[in-house]
C-alpha positions in Angstrom: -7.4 8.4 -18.5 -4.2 7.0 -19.3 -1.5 8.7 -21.7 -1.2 5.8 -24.2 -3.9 4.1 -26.4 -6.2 0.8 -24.7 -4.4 -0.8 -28.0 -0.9 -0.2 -27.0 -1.2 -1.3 -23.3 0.1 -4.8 -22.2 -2.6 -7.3 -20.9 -1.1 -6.6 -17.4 -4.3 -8.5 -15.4 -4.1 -11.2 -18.1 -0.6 -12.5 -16.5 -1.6 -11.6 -12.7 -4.8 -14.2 -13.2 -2.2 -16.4 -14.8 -0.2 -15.7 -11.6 -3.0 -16.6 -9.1 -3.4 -20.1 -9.9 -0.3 -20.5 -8.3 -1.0 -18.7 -5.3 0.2 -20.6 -2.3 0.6 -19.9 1.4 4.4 -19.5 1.3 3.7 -16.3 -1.5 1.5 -14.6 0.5 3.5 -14.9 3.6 6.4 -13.7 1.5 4.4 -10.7 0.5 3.4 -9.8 4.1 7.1 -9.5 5.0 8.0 -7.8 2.2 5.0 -5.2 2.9 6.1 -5.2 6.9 9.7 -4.4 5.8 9.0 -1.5 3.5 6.6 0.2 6.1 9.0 -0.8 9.1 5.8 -1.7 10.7 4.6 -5.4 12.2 1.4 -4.6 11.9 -0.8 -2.7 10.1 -3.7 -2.4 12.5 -6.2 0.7 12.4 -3.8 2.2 9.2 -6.1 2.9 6.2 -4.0 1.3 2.9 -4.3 2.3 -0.5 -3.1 -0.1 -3.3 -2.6 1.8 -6.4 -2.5 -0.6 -9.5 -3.3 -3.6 -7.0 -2.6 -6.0 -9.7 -3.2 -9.7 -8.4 -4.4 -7.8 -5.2 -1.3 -9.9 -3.4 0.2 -6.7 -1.7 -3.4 -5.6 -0.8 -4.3 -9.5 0.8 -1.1 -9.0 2.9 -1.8 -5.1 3.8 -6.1 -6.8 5.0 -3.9 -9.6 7.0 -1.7 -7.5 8.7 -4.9 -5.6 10.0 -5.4 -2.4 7.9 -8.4 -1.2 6.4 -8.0 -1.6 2.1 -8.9 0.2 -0.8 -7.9 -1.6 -4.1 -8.0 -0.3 -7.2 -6.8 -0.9 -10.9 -7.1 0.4 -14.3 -7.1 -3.2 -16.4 -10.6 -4.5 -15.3 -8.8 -8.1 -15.1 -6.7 -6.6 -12.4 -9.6 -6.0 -10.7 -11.4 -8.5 -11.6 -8.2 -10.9 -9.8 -7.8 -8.4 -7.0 -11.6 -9.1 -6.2 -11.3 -13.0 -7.0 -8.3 -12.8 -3.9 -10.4 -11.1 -2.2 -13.7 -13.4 -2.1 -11.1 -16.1 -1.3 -9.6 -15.2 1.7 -11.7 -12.2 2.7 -15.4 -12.8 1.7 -17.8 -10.1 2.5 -15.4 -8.0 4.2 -16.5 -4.5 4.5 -13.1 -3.4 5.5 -11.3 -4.0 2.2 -13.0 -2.6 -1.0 -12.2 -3.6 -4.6 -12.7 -0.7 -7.7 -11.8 0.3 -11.5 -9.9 3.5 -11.2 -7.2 5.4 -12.9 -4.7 7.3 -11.1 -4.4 9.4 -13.8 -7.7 10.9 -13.3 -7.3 13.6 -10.7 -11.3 13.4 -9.8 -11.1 9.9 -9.3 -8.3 10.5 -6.4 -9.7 13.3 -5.1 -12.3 11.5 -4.0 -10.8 8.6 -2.1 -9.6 10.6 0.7 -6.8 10.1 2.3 -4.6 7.3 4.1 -2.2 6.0 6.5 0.2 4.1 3.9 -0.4 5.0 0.1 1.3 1.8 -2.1 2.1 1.3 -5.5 4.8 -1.3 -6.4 5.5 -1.2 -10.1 2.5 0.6 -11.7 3.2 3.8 -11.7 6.0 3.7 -14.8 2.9 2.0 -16.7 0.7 4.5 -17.2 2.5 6.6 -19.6 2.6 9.5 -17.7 4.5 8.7 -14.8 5.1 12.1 -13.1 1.3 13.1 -12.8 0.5 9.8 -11.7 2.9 10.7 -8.8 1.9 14.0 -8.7 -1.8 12.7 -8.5 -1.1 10.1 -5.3 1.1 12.2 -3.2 -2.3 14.1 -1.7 -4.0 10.9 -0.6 -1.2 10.4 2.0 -2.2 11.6 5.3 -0.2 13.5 7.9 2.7 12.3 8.8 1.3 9.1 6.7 3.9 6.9 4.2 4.2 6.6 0.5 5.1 3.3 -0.5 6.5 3.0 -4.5 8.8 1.2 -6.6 9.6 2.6 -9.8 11.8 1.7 -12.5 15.8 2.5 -12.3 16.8 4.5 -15.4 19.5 2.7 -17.3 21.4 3.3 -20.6 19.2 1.3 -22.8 16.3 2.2 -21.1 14.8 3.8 -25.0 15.6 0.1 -26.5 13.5 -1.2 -23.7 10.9 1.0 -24.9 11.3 -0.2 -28.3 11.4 -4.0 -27.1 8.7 -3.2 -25.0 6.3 -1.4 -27.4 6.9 -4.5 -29.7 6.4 -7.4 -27.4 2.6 -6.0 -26.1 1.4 -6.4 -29.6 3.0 -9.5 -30.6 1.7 -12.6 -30.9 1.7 -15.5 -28.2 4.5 -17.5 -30.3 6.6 -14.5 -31.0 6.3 -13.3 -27.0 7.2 -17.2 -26.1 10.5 -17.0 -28.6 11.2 -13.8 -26.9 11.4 -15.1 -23.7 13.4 -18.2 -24.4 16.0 -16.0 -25.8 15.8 -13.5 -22.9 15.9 -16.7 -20.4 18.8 -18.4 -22.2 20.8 -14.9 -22.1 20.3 -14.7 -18.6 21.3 -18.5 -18.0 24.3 -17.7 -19.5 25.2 -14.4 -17.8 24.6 -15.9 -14.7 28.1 -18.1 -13.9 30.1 -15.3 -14.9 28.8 -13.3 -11.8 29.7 -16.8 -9.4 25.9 -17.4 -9.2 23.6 -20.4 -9.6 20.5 -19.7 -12.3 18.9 -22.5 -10.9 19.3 -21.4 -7.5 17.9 -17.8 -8.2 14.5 -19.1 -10.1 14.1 -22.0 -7.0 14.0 -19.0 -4.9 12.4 -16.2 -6.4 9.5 -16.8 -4.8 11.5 -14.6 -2.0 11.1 -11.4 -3.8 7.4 -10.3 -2.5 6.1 -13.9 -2.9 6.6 -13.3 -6.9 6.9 -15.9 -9.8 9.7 -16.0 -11.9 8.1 -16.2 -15.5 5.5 -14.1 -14.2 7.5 -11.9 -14.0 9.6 -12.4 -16.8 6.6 -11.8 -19.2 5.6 -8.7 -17.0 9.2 -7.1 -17.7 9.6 -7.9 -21.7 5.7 -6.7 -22.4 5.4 -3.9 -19.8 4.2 -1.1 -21.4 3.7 2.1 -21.1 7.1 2.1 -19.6 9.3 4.8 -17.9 12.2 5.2 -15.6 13.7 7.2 -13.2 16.8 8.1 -11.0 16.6 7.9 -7.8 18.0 11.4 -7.1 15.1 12.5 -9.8 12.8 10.7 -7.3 14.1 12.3 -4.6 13.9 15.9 -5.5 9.8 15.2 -6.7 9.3 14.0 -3.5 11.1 17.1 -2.1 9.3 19.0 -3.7 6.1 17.5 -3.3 6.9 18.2 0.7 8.0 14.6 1.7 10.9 13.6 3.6 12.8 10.5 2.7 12.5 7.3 4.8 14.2 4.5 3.3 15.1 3.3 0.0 16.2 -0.1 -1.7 18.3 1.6 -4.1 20.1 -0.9 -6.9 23.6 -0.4 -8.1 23.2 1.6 -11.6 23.9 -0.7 -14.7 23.9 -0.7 -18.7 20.6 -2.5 -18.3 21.1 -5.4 -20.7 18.9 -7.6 -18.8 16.7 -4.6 -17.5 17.3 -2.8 -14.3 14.1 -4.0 -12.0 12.7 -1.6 -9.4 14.1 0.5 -6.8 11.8 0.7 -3.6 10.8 4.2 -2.1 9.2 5.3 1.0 8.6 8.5 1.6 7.0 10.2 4.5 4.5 13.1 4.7 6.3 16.1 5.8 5.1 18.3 9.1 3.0 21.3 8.0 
């Protein structure tokens, strides 16, 4: 089970169903290059994926297009129940891609799905409230030599008022979370020209970033809790520890965090026994 009260949690499938309606062609290919990038593969063919916190099942539809055999699987049943709607879509009684409630918290539920080629999880993991073990609990489900695929929070300065903001927004109500995000919009506007960059610009072509929507995301970032960060040298020496060698990383430059610090990307690779 999760570390943090049901009643605490941000509606995180509420906003991915919100984010499917939009789901166009462009996204999904935007997500498949993101996915090929990370893995520094083309193709994923005869690889068994594992999507932890699939979300909108987006990263999992472009793991099944690029050829690999998918297991899905969420803790907020609306995740699942969008992962599973994307799935039906595209991929309609397809036995190679398999769609399930699960925590990655609980170490029974992961001992039992085995293990796999490319274990993913892009922005979940900080969620649960308990990031470490949920680490800690994926690491054994990649194979050998296999990859582990994350993106975790960066640890900033005002990473606690986060917490605080955070904590606050998953309970308020729809008006107050709109206000909020008009002032956290209009802040950003404004920040944006002193950096020599074009707000407009930057929302037109967000769709870039893993085929992602902009106030999707927004409202994912203010409301996102549980919520942790991390370092990436703390990263680093887990997965050290945890007997993985480093791959690649998309590492962003450390910053007081007023507007949030978004993810840094991992991949890690099973070490030789």
């Amino acid at each position: 089970m999760v570390a943090v009260d049901d009643d605490g949690r941000f509606s995180f499938g509420e906003n991915w169903l919100s984010f499917l309606e939009h789901l166009d062609e462009r996204r999904i290919a935007e997500a498949e290059r993101s996915l090929q990038s990370l893995c520094g593969l083309e193709r994923l063919d005869g690889k068994r994926f594992l999507d932890i916190g699939s979300g909108s099942g987006l990263s999992s539809l472009a793991a099944r297009r690029l050829g690999a055999t998918v297991h899905s699987f969420d803790y907020d049943i609306q995740s699942v129940s969008g992962t599973r709607k994307l799935k039906d879509r595209f991929f309609p009684h397809d036995a190679s891609w398999t769609v399930e409630q699960g925590s990655v918290l609980d170490s029974s539920y992961m001992a039992r799905l085995g293990d796999y080629d490319v274990v993913y999880s892009w922005g979940v993991l900080h969620h649960t409230g308990a990031m470490y073990d949920a680490i800690r609990n994926a690491a054994p489900c990649v194979n050998h030599r296999g990859l582990f695929v994350f993106a975790l929070y960066r640890k900033t300065r005002l990473c606690r008022w986060w917490t605080i903001e955070k904590r606050w927004y998953a309970k308020a109500s729809p008006h107050a979370q709109k206000l909020a995000r008009s002032v956290f919009i209009s802040l950003l506007r404004l920040e944006f020209p002193t950096k020599g960059r074009s707000f407009e610009a930057y929302v037109k072509n967000y769709s870039g970033a893993r085929g992602m929507d902009f106030m999707t995301d927004v409202h994912d970032w203010m409301g996102g809790y549980p919520y942790e960060s991390v370092a990436p040298a703390q990263v680093d020496n887990l997965m050290h520890e945890l007997k993985f060698v480093h791959v690649r990383s998309n590492v962003k430059p450390y910053t007081l965090g007023f507007f949030g610090s978004g993810c840094d990307e991992y991949v890690y690779q099973r070490a030789a026994p």
